[in-house]
C-alpha positions as CSV (number, residue, x, y, z in Angstrom):
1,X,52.9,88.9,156.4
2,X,52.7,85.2,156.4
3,X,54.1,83.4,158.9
4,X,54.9,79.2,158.8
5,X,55.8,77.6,162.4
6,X,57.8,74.2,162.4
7,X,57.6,72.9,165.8
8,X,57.2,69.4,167.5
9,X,56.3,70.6,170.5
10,X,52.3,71.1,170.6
11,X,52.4,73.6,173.1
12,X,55.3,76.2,171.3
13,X,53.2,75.7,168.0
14,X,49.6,76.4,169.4
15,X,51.3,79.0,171.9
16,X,53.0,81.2,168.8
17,X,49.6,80.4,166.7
18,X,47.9,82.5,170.0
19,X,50.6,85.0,169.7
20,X,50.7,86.1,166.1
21,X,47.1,85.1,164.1
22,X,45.6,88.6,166.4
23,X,48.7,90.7,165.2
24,X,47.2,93.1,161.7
25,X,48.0,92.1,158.5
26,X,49.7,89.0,160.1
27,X,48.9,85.4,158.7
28,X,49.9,81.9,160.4
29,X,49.6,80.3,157.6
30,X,50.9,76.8,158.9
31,X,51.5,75.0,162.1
32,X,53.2,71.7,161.4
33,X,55.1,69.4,163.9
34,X,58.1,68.0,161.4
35,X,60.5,69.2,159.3
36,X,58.9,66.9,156.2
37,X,55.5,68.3,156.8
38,X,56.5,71.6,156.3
39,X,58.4,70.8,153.1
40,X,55.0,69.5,151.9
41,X,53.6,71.8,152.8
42,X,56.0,74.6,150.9
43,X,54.9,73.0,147.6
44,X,51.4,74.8,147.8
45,X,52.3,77.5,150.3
46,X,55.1,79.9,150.8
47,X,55.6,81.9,153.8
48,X,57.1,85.6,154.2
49,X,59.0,84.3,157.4
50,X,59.1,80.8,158.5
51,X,59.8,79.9,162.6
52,X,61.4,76.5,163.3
53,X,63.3,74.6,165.8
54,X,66.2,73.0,164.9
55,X,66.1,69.4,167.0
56,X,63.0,67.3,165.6
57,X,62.4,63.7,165.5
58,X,64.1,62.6,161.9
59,X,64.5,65.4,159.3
60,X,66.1,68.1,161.1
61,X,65.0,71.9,161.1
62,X,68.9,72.7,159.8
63,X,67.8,70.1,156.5
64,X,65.1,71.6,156.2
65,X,66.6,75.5,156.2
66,X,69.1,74.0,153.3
67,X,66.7,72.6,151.3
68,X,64.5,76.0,151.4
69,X,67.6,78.1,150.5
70,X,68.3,75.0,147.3
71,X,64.9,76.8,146.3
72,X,64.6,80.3,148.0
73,X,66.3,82.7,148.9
74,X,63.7,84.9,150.0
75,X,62.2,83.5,153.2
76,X,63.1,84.8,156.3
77,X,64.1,82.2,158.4
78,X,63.8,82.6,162.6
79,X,65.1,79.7,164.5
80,X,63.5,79.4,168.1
81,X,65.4,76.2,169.8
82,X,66.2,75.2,173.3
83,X,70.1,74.6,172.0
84,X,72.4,77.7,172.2
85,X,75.4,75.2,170.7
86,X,77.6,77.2,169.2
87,X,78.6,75.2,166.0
88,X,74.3,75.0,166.0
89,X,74.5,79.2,165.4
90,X,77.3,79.0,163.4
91,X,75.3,76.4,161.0
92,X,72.3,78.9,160.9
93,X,74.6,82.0,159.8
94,X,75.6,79.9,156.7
95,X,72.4,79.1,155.9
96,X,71.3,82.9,155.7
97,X,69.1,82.5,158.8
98,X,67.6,85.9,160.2
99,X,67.9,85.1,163.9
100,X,68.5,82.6,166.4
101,X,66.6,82.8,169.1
102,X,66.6,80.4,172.1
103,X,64.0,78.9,174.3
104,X,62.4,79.9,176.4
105,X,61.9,83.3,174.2
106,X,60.2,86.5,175.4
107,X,57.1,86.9,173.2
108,X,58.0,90.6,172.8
109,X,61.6,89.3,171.6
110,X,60.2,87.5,169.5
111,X,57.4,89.7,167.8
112,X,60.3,92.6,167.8
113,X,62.1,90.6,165.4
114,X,59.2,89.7,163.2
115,X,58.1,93.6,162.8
116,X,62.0,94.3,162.4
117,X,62.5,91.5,159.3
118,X,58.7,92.4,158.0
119,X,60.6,95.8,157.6
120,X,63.4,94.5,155.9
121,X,61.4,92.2,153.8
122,X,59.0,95.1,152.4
123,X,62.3,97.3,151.3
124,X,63.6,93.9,149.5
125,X,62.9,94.3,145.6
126,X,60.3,91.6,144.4
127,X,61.8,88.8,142.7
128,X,61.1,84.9,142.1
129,X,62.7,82.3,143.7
130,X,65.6,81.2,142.8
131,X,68.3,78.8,143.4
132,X,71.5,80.2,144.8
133,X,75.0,79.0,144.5
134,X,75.8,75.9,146.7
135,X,77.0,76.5,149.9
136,X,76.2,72.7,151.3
137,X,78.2,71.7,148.0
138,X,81.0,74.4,148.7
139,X,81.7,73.1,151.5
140,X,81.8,69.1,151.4
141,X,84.2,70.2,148.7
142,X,86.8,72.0,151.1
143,X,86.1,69.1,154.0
144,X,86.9,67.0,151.3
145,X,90.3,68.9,150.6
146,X,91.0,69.8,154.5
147,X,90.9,65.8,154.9
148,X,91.6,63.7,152.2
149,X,95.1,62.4,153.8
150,X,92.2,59.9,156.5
151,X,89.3,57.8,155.8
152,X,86.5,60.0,155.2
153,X,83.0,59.4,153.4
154,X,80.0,60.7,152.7
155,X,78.6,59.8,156.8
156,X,81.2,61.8,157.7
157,X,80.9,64.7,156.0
158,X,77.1,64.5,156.6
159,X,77.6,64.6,160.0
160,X,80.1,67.5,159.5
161,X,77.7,69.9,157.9
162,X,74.4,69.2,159.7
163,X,73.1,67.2,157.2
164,X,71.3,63.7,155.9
165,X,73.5,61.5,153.9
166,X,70.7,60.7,151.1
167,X,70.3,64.9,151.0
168,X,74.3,65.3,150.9
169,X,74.7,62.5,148.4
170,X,71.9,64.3,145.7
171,X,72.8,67.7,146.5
172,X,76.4,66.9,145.7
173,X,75.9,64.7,142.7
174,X,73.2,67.9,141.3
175,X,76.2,70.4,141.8
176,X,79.3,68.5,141.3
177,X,78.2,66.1,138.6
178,X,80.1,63.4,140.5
179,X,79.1,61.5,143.5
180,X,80.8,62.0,146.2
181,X,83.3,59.0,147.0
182,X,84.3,59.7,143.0
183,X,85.1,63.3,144.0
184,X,87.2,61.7,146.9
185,X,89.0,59.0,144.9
186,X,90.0,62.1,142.1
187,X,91.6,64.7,145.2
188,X,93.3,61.9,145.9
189,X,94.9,60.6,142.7
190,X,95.8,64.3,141.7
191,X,97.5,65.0,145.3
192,X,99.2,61.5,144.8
193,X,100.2,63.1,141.4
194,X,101.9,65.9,142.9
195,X,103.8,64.0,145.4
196,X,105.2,61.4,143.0
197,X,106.9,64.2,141.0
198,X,109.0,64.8,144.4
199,X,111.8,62.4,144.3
200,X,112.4,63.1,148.3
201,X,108.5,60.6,148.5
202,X,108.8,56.9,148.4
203,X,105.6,55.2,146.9
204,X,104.5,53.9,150.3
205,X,104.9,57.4,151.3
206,X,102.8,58.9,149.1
207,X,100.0,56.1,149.5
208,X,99.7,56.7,152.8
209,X,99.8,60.4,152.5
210,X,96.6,60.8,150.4
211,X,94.8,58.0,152.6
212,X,95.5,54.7,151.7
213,X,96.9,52.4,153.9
214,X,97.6,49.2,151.6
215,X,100.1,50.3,149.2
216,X,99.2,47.7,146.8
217,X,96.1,48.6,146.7
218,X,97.2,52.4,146.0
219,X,99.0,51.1,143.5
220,X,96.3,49.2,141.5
221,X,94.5,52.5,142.2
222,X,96.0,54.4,140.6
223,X,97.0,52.6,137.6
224,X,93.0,52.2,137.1
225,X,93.1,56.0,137.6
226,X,95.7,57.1,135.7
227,X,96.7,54.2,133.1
228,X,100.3,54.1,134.6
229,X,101.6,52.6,137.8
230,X,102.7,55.2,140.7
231,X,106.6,53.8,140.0
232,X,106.3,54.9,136.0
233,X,104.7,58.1,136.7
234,X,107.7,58.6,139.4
235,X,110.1,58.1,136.8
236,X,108.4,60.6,134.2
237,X,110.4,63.1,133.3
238,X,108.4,67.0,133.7
């Protein structure tokens, strides 16, 4: 089995090295101390089970799990971090991670669940990577949808799901086929759309209900949106 460790701590990395390279028919086939050296790293090499930490100077280990499962689904993915955070774990379950294990960790914890997931691996069927259906892109979609009515943008919702902007911005354009403050701008013309049919909604109203707070402005908005001003699409008879 082979194993890739993603660590920034020199002491975790050389310690798990000692732990594992002795274990039969176990490979370390990696050490590296970021997030982006490991990526690099995944273009020439790619590990049964990878073990990371999830806080790292700049790229985070939680980017770095999304962008292997944009690519692979087969990995198994450990996380060994010094964080127990809740919304942390909760993170790691979307992203199809294997465990969560938190420091310090009992080296026969840990090599339990390496023999238990090399298990698991071997009964798998063999197949090539392949990209799965976009979770990260799922659900910027329903943020998107649980809070179009306030000021939101692509920091945000970034920050929301655990992620960079630049990888949220690419990742959502690649899926979507629209960048992100477009997909915003169109959730909120259609929901103004809706409640401009209900003659119980003043304009103002309605501007302010899908996030706007210059009415003019929704206004000119949506007549660049929709080639008609809010007031003539109130008036529409449907």
């Amino acid at each position: 089995m082979k194993i890739m460790i993603v660590d920034d701590e020199p002491k975790i990395r050389n310690g798990l090295t000692a732990l594992l390279k002795n274990k039969k028919d176990w490979e370390v086939v990696g050490a590296y101390e970021s997030a982006n050296a490991a990526l690099m790293a995944l273009a020439e090499t790619v590990p049964d089970v990878m073990i990371t930490d999830i806080k790292m100077p700049g790229f985070s280990g939680l980017d770095l799990i999304a962008q292997i499962r944009e690519r692979n689904n087969r990995i198994v993915i450990i996380i060994l971090s010094g964080f127990s955070d809740f919304e942390f774990a909760q993170r790691a379950i979307e992203l199809g991670v294997y465990r969560y294990l938190t420091k310090p960790t009992n080296p026969r914890e840990l090599i339990r669940v390496l023999e238990q997931s090399e298990t698991e691996y071997k009964a798998q069927p063999a197949e090539e990577p392949v990209a799965i259906p976009n979770l990260l892109a799922r659900q910027a979609v329903d943020y998107i949808e649980m809070n179009f009515a306030r000021k939101i943008g692509l920091k945000e919702i970034s920050t929301a799901l655990y992620i960079s902007p630049n990888y949220l911005s690419e990742l959502f354009k690649k899926h979507m086929g629209i960048n992100i403050s477009e997909y915003i701008l169109d959730v909120r013309m259609k929901k103004a759309k809706e409640y401009l049919k209900n003659p119980a909604y003043k304009i103002i109203e309605v501007s302010e209900m899908v996030g706007f707070t210059d009415s003019r402005y929704f206004s000119s908005t949506f007549k660049k949106w929709s080639g008609m001003t809010p007031n003539e699409y109130k008036n529409m008879r449907f």
